[in-house]
C-alpha positions in Angstrom: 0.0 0.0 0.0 1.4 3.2 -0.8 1.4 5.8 1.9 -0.2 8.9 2.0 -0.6 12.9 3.6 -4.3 12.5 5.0 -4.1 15.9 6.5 -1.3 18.3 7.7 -1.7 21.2 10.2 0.9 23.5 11.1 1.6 23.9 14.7 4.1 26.7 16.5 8.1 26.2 16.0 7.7 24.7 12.9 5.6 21.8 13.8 3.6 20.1 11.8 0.6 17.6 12.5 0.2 15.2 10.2 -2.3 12.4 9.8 -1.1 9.4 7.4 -3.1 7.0 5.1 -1.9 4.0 7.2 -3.6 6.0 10.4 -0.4 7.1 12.3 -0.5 10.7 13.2 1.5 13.0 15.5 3.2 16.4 15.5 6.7 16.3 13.3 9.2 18.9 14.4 11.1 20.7 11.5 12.7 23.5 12.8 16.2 21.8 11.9 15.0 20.1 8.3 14.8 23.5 6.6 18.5 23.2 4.7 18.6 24.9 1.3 17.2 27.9 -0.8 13.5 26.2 -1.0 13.3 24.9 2.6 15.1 28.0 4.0 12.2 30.2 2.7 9.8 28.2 5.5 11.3 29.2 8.3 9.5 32.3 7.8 6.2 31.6 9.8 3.9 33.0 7.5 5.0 30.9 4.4 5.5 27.7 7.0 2.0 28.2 7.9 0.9 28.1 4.4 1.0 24.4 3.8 -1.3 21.9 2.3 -1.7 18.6 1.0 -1.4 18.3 -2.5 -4.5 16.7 -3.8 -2.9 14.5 -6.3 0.8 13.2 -5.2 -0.8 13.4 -1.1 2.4 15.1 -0.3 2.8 18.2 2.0 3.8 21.2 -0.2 4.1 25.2 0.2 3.6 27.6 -2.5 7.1 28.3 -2.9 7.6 24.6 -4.2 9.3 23.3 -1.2 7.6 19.6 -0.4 7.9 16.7 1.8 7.0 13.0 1.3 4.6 10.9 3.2 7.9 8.6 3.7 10.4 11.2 5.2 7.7 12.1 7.4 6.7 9.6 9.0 10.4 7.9 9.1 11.0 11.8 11.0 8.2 11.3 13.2 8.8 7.5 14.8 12.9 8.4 14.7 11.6 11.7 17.4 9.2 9.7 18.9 11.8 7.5 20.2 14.0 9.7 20.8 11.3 11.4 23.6 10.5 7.9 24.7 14.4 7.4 25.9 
């Protein structure tokens, strides 16, 4: 089964709470992922809060182009949920 972005909130400090296809949810933190010219661009809150799930790849985007996969997010989100379970 392929995974999928069900639905992504953002939260403060560059949090976002995302809800996958397979039904695991919880809040990712990003505030150290943004590396690069497209990424960089989100740590500005008002463009960070700005994102969506794109309706056909079910993928989080921004308008500036900058996008994550259901796969690096959810690999992100058990990798710092064991690392608060420790």
């Amino acid at each position: 089964m392929i995974l999928h972005i069900t639905e992504a909130t953002a939260l403060p400090g560059h949090r976002l709470h995302v809800r996958f296809s397979n039904g695991q949810e919880g809040d990712v933190d990003l505030s150290q992922e943004f590396t690069g010219p497209v990424f960089s661009a989100l740590l500005d809150d008002d463009q960070f809060n700005r994102v969506e799930v794109h309706t056909l790849f079910h993928t989080v985007t921004w308008s500036n182009g900058a996008d994550l996969a259901p796969e690096y997010l959810l690999d992100l989100l058990q990798h710092q949920q064991q690392g608060h379970a420790a």
